[in-house]
C-alpha positions in Angstrom: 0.0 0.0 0.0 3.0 2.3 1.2 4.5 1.4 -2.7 1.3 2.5 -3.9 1.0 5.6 -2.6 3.9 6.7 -3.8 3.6 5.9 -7.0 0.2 7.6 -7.3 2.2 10.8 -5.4 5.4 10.4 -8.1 3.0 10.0 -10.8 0.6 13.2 -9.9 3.8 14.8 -10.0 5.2 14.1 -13.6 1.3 15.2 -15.1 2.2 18.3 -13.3 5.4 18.9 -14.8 3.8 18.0 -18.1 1.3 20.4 -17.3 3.9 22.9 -16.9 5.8 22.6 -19.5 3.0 22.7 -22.0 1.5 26.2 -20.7 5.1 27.6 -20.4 6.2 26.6 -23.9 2.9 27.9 -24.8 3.5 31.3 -23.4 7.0 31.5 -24.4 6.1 30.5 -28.9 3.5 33.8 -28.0 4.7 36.6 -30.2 1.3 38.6 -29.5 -1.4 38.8 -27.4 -4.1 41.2 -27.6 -7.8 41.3 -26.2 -10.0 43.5 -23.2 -9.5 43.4 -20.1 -10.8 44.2 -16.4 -8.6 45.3 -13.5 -9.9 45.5 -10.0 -7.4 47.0 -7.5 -8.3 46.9 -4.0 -6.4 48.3 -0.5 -7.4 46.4 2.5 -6.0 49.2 4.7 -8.2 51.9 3.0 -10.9 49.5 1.9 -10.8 51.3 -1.3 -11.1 49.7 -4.6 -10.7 50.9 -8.1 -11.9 49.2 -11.2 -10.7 49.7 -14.6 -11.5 48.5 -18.2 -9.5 49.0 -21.7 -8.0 46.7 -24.5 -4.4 45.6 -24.4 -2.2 45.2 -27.0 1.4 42.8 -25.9 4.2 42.3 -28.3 7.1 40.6 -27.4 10.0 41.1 -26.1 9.0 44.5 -24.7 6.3 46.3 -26.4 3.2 46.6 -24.4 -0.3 49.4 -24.7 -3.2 49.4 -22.8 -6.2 51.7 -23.5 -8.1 52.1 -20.6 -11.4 53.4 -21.1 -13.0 53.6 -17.5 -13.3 54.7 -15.6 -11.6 57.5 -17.4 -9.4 57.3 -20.7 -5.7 56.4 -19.6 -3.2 55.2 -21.9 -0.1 53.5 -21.1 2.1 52.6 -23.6 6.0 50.8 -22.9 9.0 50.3 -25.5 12.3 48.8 -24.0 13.5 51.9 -22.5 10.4 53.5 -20.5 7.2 53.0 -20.0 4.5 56.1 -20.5 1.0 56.9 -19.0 -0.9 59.6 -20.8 -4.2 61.3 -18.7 -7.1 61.6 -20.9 -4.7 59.7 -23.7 -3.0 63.3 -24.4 -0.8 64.8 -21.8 2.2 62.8 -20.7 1.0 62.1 -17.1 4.7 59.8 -16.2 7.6 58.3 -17.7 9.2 55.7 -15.9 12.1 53.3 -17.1 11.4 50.0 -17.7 14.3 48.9 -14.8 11.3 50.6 -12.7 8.5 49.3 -13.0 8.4 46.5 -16.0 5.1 45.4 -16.8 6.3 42.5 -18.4 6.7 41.1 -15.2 3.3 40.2 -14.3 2.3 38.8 -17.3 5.6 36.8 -18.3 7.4 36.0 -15.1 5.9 32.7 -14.5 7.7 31.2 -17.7 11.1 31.5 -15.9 13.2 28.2 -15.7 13.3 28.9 -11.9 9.4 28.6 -11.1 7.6 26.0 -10.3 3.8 26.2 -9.8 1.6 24.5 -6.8 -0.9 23.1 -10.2 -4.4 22.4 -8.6 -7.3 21.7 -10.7 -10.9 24.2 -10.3 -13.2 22.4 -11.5 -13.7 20.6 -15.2 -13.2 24.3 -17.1 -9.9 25.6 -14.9 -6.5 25.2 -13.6 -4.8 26.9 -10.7 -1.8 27.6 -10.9 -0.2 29.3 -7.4 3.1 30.9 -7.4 4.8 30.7 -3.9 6.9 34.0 -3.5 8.9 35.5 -0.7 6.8 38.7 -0.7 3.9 38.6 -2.7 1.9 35.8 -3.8 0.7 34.8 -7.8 -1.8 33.2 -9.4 -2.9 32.5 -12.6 -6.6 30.9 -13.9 -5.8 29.2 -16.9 -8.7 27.4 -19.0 -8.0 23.9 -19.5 -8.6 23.5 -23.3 -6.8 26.3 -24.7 -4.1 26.8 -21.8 -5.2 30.5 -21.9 -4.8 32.4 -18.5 -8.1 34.5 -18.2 -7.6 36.1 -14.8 -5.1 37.1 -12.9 -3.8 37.4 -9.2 -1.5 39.5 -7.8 -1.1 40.2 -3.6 1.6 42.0 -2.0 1.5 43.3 1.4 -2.6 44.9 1.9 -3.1 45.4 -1.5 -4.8 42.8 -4.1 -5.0 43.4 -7.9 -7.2 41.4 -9.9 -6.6 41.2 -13.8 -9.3 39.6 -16.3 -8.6 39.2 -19.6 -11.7 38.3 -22.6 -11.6 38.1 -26.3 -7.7 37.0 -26.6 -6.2 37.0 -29.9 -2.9 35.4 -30.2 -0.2 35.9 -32.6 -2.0 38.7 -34.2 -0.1 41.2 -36.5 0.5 43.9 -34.8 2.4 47.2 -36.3 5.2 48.4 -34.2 3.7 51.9 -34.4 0.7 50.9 -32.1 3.1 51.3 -29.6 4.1 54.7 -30.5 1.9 57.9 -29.4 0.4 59.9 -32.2 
């Protein structure tokens, strides 16, 4: 029985690795990834919580826009050097460099060689997959047929951001002057 048990235990944890490896490989061939999204920012110390709602436009290595339509216009656009936010998508509001703040980071991190996942299945449509950091904590809802991640989770000290991303297109064309501002 004790033989048993860790076989089944040994075996759970080669599917995981398999698991893995798929979504990461998956993730790492992406080229593009476009689509809507919903952000939900909450403090616990405040109790404040801010939504927001725009279309996203990633291209790899470092290229990233996001036009945020509520609850005002925002638009945020990064090349490799700096990342910009625009108030009311005409003023430069910030510039930051990328060494900053990257915002690569919280959509691409968990494909380093370095991670490995706690993989935990939410029912018959979803995977969990929970990141166990030092400071903050990760997780990414990924549906099971197409390996997509559709929401994420991000908490660091009191604060909680929740990202949900609809209508993904992959490996769409996308002109490097999207990520320019006009």
């Amino acid at each position: 029985m004790k033989y048993f048990l860790v076989f089944l235990l040994l075996t759970g944890l080669k599917n995981e690795k398999v698991l893995w490896e798929k979504i990461k490989n998956f993730y790492l061939n992406l080229k593009t990834l476009s689509g809507q999204f919903l952000q939900r920012e909450c403090d616990e110390e405040s109790g404040v919580c801010v939504e927001y709602r725009g279309k996203f436009y990633i291209k790899k290595p470092y290229y990233l826009r996001l036009e945020i339509t509520e609850p005002e216009d925002w638009l945020v656009i990064s090349d490799k050097e700096s990342i910009y936010f625009y108030y009311q998508k005409d003023s430069l509001y910030q510039k930051l460099s990328i060494k900053e703040f990257n915002p690569f980071l919280i959509f691409f991190t968990f494909t380093q060689d370095t991670l490995f996942p706690i993989i935990k299945e939410k029912d018959k449509k979803y995977y969990l997959l929970e990141f166990p950091f030092k400071d903050y904590r990760l997780n990414l809802r990924i549906r099971k047929k197409e390996l997509m991640i559709d929401k994420i989770d991000y908490q660091w000290k009191k604060k909680k951001l929740e990202i949900y991303l609809f209508s993904q297109k992959l490996n769409k064309v996308l002109a490097d002057t999207l990520f320019i501002k006009k």
